[in-house]
PDBQT receptor file of N, H, CA, C and O in Angstrom, charges set to zero:
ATOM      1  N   UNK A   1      82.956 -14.523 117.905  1.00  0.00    +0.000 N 
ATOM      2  CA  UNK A   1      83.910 -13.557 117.385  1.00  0.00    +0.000 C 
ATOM      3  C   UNK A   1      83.522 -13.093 115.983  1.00  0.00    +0.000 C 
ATOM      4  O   UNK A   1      84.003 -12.059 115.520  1.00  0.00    +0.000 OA
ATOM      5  N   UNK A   2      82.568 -13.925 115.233  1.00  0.00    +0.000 N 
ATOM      6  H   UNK A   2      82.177 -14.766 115.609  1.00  0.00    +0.000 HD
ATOM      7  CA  UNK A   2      82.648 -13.416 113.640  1.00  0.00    +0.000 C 
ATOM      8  C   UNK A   2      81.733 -12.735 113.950  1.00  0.00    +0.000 C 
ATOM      9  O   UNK A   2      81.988 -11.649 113.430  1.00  0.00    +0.000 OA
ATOM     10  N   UNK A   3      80.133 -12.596 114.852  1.00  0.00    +0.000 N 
ATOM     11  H   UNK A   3      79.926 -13.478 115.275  1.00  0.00    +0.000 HD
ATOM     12  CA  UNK A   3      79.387 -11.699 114.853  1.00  0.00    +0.000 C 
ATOM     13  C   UNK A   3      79.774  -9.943 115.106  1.00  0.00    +0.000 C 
ATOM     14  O   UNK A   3      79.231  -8.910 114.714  1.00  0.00    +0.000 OA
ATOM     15  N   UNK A   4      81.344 -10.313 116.210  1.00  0.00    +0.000 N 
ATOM     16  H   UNK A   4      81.785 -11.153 116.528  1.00  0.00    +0.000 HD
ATOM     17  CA  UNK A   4      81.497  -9.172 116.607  1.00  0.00    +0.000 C 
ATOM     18  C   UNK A   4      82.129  -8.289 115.380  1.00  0.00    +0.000 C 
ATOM     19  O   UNK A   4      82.039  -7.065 115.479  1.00  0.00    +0.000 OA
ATOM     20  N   UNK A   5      82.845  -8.925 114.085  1.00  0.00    +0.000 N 
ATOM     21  H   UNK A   5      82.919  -9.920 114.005  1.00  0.00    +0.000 HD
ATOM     22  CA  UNK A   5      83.575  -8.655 113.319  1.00  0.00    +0.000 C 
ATOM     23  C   UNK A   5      82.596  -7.897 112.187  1.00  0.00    +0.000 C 
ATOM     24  O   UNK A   5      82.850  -6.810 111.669  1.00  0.00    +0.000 OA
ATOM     25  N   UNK A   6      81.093  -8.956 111.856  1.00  0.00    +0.000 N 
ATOM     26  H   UNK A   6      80.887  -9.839 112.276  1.00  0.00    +0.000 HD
ATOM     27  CA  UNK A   6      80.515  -8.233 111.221  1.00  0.00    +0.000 C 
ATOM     28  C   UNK A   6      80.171  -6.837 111.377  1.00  0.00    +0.000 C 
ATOM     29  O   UNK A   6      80.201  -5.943 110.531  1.00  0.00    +0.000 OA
ATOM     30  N   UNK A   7      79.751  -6.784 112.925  1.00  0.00    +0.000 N 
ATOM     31  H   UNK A   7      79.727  -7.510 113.612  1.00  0.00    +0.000 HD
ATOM     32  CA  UNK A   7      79.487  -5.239 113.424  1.00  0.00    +0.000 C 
ATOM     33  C   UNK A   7      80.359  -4.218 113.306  1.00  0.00    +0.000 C 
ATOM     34  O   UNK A   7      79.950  -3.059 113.234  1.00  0.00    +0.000 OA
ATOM     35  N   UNK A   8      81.736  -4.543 113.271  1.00  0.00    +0.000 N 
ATOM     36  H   UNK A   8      82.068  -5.484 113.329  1.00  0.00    +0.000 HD
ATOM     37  CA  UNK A   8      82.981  -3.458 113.677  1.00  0.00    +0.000 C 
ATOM     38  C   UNK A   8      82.776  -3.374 111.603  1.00  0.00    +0.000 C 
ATOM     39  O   UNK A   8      83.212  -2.396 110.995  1.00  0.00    +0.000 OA
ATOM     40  N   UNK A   9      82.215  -4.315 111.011  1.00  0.00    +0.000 N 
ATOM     41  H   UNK A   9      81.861  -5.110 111.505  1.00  0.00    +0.000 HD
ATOM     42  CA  UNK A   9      82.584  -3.862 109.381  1.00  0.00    +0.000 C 
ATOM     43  C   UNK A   9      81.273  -3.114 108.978  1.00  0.00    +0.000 C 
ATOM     44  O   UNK A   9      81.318  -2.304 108.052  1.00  0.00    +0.000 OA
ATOM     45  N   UNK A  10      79.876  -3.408 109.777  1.00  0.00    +0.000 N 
ATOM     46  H   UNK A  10      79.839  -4.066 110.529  1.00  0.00    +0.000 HD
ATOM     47  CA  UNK A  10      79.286  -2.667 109.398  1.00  0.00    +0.000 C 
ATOM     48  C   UNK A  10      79.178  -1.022 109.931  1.00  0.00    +0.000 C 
ATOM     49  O   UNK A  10      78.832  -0.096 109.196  1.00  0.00    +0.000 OA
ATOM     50  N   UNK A  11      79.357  -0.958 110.617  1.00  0.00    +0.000 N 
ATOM     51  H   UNK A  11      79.637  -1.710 111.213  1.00  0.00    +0.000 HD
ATOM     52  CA  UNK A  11      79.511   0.533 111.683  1.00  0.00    +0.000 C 
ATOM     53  C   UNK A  11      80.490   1.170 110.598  1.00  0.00    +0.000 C 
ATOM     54  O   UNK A  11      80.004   2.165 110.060  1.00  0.00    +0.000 OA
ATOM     55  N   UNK A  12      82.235   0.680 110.000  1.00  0.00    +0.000 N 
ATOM     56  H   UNK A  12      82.629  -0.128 110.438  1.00  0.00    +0.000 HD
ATOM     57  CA  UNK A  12      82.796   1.064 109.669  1.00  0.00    +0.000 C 
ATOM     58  C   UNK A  12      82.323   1.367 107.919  1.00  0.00    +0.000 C 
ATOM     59  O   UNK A  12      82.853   2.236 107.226  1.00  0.00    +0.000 OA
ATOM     60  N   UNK A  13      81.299   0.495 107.481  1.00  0.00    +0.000 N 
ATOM     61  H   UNK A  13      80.868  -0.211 108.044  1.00  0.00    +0.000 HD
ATOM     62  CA  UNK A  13      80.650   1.097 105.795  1.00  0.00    +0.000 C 
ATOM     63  C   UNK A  13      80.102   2.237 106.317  1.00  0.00    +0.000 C 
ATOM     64  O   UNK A  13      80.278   3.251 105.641  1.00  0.00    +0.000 OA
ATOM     65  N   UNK A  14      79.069   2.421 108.024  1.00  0.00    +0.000 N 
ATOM     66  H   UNK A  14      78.926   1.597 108.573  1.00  0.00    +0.000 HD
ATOM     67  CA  UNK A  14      78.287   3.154 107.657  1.00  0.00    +0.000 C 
ATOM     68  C   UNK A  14      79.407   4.764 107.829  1.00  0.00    +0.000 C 
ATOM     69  O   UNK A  14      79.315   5.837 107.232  1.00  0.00    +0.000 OA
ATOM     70  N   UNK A  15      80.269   4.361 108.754  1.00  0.00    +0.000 N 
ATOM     71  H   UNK A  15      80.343   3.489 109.238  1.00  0.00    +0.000 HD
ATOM     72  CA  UNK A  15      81.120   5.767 108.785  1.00  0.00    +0.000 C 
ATOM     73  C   UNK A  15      81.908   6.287 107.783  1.00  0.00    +0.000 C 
ATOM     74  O   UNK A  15      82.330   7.440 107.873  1.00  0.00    +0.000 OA
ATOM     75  N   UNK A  16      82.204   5.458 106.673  1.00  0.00    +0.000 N 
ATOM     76  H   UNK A  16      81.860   4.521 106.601  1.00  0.00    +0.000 HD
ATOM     77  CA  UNK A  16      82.571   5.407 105.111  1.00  0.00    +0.000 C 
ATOM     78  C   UNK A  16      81.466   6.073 104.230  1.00  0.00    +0.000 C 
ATOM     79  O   UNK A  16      81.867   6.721 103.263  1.00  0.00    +0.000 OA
ATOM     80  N   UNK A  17      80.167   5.991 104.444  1.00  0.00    +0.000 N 
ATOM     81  H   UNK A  17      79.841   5.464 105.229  1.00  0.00    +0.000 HD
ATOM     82  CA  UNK A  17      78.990   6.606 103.398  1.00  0.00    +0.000 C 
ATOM     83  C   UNK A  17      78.941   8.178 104.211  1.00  0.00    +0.000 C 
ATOM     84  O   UNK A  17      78.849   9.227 103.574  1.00  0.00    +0.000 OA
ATOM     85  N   UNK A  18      79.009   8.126 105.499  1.00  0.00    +0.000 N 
ATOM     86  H   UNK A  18      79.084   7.274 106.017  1.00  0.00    +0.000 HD
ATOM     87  CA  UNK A  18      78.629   9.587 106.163  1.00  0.00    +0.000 C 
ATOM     88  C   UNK A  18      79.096  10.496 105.180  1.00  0.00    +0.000 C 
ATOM     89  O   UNK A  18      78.195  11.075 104.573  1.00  0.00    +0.000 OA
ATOM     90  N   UNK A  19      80.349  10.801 104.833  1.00  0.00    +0.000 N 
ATOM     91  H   UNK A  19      81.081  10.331 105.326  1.00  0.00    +0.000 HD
ATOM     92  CA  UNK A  19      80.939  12.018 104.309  1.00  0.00    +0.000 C 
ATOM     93  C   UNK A  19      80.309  12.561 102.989  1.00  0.00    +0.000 C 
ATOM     94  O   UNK A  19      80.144  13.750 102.718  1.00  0.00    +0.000 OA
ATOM     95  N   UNK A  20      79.962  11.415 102.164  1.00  0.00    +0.000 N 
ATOM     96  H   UNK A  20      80.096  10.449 102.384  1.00  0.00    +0.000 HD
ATOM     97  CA  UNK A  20      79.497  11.806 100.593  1.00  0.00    +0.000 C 
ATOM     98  C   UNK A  20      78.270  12.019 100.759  1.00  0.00    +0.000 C 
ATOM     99  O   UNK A  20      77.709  12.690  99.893  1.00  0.00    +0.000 OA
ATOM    100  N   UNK A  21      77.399  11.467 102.030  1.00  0.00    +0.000 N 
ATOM    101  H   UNK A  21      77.855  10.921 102.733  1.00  0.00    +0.000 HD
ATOM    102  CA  UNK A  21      76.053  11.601 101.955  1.00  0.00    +0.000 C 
ATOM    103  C   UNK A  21      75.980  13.417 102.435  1.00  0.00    +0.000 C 
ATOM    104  O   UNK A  21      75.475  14.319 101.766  1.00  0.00    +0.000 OA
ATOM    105  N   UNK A  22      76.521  13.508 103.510  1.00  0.00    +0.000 N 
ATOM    106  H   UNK A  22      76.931  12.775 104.053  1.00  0.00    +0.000 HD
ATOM    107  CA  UNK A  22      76.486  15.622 103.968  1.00  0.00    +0.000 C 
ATOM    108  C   UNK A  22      76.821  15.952 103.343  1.00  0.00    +0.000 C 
ATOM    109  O   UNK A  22      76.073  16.856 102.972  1.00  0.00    +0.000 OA
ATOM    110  N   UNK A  23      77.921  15.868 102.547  1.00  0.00    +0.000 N 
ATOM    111  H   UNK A  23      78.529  15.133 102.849  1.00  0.00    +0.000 HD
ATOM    112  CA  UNK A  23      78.480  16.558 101.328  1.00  0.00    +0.000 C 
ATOM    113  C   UNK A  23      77.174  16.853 100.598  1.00  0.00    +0.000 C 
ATOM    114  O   UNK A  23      76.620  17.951 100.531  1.00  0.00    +0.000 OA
ATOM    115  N   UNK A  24      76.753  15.655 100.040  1.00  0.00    +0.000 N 
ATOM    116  H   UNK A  24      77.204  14.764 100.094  1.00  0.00    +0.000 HD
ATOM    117  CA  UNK A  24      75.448  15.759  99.210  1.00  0.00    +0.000 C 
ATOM    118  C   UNK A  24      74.273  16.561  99.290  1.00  0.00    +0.000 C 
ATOM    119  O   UNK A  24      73.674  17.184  98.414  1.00  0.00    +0.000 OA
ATOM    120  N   UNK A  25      73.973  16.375 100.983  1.00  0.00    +0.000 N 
ATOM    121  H   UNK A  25      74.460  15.869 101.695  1.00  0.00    +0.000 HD
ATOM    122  CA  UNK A  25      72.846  17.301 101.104  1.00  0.00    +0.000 C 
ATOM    123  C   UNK A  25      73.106  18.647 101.601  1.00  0.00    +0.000 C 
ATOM    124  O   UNK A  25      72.275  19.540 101.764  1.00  0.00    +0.000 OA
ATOM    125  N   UNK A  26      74.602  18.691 101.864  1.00  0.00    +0.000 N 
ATOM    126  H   UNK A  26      75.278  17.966 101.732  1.00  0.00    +0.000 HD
ATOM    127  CA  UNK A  26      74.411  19.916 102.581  1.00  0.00    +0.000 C 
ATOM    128  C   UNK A  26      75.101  21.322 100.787  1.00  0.00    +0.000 C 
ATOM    129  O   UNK A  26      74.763  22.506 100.806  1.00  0.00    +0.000 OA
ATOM    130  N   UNK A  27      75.840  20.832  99.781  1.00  0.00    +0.000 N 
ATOM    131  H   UNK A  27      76.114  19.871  99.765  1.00  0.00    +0.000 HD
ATOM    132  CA  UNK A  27      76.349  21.499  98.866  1.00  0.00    +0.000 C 
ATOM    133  C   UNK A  27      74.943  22.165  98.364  1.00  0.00    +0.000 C 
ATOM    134  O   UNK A  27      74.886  23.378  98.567  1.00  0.00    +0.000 OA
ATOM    135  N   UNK A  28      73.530  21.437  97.597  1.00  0.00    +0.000 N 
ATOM    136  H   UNK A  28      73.576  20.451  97.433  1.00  0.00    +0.000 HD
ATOM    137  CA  UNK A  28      72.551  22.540  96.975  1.00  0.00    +0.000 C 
ATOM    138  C   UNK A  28      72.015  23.032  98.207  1.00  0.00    +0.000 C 
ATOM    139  O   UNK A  28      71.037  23.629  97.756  1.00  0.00    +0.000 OA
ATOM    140  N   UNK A  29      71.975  23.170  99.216  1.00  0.00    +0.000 N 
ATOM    141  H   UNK A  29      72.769  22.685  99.582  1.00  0.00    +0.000 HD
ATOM    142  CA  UNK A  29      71.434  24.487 100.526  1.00  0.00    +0.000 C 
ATOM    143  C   UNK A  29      72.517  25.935 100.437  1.00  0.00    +0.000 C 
ATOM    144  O   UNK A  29      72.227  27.053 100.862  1.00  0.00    +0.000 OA
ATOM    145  N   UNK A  30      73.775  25.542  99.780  1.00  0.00    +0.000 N 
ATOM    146  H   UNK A  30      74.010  24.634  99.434  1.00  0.00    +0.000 HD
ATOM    147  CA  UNK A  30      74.467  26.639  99.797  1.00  0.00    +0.000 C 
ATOM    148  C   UNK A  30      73.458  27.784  99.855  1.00  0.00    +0.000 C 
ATOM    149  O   UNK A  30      73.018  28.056 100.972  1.00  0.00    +0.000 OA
ATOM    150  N   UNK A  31      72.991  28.557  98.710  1.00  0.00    +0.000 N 
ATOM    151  H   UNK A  31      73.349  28.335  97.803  1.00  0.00    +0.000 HD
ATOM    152  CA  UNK A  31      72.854  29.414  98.979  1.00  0.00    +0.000 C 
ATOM    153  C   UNK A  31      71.643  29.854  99.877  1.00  0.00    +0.000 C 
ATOM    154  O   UNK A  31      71.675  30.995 100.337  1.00  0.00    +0.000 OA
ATOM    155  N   UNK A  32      70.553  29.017 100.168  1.00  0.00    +0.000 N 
ATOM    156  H   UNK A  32      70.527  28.089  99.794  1.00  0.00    +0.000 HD
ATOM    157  CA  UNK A  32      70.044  28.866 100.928  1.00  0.00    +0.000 C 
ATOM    158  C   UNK A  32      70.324  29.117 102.964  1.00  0.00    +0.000 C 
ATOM    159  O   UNK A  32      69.663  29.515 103.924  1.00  0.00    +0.000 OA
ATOM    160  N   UNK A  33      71.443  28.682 102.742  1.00  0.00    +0.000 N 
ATOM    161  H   UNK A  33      71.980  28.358 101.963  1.00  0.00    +0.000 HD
ATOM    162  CA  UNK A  33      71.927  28.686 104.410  1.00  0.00    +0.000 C 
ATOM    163  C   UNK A  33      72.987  30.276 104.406  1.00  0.00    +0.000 C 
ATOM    164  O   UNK A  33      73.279  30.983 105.371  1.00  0.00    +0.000 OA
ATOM    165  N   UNK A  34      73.360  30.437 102.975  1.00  0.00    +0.000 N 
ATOM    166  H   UNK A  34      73.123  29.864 102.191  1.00  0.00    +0.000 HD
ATOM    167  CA  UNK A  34      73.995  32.200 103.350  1.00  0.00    +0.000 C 
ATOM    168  C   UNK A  34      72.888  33.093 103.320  1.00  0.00    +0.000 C 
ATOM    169  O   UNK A  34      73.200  34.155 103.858  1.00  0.00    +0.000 OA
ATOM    170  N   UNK A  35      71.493  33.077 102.824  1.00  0.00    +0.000 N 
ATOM    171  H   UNK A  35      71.239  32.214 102.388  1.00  0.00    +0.000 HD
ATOM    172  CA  UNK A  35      70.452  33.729 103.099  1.00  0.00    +0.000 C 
ATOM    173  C   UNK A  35      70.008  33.907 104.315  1.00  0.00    +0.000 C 
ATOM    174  O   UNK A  35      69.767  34.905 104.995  1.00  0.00    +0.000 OA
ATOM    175  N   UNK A  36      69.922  32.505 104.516  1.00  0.00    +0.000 N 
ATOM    176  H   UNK A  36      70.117  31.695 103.964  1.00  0.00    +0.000 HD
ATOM    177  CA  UNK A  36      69.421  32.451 106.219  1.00  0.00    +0.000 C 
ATOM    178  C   UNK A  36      69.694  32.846 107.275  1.00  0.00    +0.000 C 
ATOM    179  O   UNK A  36      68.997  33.228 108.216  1.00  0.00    +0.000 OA
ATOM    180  N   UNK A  37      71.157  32.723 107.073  1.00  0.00    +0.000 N 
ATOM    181  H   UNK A  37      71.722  32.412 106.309  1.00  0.00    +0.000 HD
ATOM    182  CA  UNK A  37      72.539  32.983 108.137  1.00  0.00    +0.000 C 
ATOM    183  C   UNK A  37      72.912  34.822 108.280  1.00  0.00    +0.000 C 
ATOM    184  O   UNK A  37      73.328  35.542 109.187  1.00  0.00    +0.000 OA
ATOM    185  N   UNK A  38      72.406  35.077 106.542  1.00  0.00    +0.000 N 
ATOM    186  H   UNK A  38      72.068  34.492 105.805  1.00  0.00    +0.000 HD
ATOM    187  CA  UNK A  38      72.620  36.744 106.295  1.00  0.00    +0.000 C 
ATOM    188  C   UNK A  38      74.328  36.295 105.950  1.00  0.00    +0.000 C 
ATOM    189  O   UNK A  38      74.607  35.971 107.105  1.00  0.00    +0.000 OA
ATOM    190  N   UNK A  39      74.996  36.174 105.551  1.00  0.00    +0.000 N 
ATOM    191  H   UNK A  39      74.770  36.437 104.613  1.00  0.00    +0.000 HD
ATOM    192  CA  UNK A  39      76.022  35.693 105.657  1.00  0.00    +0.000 C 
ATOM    193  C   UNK A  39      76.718  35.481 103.648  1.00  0.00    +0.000 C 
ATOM    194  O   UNK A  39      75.970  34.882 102.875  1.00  0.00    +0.000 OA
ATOM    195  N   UNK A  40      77.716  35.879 103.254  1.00  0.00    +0.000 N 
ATOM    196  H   UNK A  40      78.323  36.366 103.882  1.00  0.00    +0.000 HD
ATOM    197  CA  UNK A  40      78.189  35.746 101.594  1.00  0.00    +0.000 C 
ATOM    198  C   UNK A  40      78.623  34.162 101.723  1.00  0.00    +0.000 C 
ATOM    199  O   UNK A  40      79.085  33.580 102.704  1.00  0.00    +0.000 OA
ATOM    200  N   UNK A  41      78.332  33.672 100.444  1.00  0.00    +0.000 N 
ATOM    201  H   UNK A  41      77.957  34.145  99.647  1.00  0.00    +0.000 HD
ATOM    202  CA  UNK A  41      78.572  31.917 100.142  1.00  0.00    +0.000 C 
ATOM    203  C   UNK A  41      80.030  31.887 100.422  1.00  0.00    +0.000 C 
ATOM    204  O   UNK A  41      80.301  30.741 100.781  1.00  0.00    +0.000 OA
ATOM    205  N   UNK A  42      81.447  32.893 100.416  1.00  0.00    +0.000 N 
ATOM    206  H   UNK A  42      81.226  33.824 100.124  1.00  0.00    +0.000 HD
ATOM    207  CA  UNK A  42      82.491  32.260 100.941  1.00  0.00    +0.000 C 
ATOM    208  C   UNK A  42      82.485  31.796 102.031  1.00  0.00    +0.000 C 
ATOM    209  O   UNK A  42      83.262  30.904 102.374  1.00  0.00    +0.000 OA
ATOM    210  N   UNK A  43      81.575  32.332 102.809  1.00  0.00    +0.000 N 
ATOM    211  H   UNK A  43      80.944  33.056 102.531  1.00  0.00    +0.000 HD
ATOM    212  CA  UNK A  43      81.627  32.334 104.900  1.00  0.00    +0.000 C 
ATOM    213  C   UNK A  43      80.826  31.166 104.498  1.00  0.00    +0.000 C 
ATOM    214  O   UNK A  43      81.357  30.165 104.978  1.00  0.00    +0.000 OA
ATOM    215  N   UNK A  44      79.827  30.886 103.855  1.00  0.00    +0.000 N 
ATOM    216  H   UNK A  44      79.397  31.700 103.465  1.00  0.00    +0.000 HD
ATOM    217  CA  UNK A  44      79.621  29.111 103.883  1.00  0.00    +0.000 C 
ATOM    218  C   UNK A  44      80.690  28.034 103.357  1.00  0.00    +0.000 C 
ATOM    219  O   UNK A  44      81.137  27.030 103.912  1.00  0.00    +0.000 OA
ATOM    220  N   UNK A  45      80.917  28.532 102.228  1.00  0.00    +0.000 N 
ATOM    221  H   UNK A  45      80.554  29.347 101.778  1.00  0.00    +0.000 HD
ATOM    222  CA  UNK A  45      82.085  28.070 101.802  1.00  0.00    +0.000 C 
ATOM    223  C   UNK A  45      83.010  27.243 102.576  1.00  0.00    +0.000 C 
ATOM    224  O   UNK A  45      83.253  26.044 102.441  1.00  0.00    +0.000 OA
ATOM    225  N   UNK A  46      83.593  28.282 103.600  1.00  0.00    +0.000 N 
ATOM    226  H   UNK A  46      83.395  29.256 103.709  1.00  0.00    +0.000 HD
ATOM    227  CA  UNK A  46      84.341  27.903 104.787  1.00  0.00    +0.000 C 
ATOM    228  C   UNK A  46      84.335  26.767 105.946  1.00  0.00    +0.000 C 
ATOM    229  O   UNK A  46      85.150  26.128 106.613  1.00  0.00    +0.000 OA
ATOM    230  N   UNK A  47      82.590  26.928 105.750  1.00  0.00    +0.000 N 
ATOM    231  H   UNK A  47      81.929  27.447 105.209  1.00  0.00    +0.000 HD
ATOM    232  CA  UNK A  47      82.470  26.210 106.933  1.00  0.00    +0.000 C 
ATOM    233  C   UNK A  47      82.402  24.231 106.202  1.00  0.00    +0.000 C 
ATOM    234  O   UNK A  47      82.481  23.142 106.770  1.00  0.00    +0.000 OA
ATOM    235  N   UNK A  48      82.211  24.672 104.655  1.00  0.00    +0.000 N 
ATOM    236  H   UNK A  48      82.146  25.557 104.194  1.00  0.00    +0.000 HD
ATOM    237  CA  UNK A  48      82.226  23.215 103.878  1.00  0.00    +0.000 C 
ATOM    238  C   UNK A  48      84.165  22.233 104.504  1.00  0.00    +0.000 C 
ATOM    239  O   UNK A  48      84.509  21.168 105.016  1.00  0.00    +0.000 OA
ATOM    240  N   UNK A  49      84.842  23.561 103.973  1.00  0.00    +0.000 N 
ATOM    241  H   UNK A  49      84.563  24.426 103.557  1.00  0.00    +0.000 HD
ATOM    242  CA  UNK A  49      86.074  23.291 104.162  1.00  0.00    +0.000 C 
ATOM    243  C   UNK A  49      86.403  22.573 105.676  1.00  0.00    +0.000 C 
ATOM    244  O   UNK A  49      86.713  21.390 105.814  1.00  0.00    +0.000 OA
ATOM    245  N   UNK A  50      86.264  23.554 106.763  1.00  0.00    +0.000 N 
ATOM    246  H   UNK A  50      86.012  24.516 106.651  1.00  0.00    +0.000 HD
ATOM    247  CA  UNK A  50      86.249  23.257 108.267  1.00  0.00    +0.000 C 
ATOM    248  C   UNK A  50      85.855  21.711 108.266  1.00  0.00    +0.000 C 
ATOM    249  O   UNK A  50      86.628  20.865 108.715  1.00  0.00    +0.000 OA
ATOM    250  N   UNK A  51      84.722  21.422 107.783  1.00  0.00    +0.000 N 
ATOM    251  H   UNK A  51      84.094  22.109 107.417  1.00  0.00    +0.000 HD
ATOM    252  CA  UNK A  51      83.584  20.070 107.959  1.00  0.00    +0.000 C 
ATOM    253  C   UNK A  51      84.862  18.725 107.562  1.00  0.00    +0.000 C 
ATOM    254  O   UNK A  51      85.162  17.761 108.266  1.00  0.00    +0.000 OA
ATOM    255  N   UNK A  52      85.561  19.222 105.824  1.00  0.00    +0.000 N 
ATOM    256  H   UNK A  52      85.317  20.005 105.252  1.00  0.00    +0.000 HD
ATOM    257  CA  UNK A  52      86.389  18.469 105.505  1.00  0.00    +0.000 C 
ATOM    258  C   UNK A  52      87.583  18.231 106.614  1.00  0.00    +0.000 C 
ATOM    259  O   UNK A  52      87.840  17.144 107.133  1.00  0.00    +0.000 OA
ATOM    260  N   UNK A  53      88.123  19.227 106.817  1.00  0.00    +0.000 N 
ATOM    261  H   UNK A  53      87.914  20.110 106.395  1.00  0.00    +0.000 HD
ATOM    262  CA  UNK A  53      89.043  18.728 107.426  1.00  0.00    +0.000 C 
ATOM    263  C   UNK A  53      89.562  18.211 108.935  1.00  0.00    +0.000 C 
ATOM    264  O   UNK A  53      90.588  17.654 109.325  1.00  0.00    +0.000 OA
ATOM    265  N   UNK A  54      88.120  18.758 109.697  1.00  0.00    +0.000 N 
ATOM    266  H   UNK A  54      87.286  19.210 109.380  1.00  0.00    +0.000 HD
ATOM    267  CA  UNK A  54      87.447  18.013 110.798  1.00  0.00    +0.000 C 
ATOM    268  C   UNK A  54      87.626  16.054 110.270  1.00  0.00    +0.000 C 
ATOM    269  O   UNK A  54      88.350  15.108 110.582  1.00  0.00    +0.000 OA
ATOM    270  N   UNK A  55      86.638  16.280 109.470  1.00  0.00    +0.000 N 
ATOM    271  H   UNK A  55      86.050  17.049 109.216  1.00  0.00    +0.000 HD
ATOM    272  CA  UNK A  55      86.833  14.874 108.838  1.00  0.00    +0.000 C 
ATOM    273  C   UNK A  55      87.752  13.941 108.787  1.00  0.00    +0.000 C 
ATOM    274  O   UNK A  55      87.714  12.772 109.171  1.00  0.00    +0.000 OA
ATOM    275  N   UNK A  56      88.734  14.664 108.190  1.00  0.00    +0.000 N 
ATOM    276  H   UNK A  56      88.765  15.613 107.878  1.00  0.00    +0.000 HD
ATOM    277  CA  UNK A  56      90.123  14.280 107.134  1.00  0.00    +0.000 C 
ATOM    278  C   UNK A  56      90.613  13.752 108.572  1.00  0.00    +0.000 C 
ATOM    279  O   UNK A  56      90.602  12.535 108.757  1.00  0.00    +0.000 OA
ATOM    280  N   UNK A  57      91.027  14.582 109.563  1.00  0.00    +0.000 N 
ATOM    281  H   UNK A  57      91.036  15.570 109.413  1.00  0.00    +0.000 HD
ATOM    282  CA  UNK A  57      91.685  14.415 110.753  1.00  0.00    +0.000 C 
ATOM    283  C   UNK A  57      90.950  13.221 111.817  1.00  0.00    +0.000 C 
ATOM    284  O   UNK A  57      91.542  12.406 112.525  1.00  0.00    +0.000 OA
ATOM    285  N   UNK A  58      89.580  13.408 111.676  1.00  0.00    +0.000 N 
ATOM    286  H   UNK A  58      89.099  14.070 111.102  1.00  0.00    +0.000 HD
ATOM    287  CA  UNK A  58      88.974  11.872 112.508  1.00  0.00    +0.000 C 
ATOM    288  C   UNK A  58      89.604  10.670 112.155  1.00  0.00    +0.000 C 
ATOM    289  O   UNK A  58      89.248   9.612 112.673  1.00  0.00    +0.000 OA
TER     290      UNK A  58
């Protein structure tokens, strides 16, 4: 039972680091991905927001 406990705590750090780590890499591509996309940084903007609150709600 304690092995299974370690796993359910490690799975749960690593789903705890996910958010700050995309945050991280995905904020300096901003303007990069509205170039790409053809698209103004609010319409990326948006999709930062969407990501959060996708999140927020998991």
């Amino acid at each position: 039972m304690n092995k299974k406990m370690g796993i359910v705590v490690l799975v749960l750090s690593l789903l705890a680091a996910l958010e700050p780590l995309s945050i991280d890499l995905y904020l300096p591509a901003f303007t990069d991905i509205a170039d790409s996309l053809q698209v103004s940084l609010s319409e990326v903007q948006i999709s930062l927001s969407i990501f959060l609150a996708g999140f927020a709600l998991g």
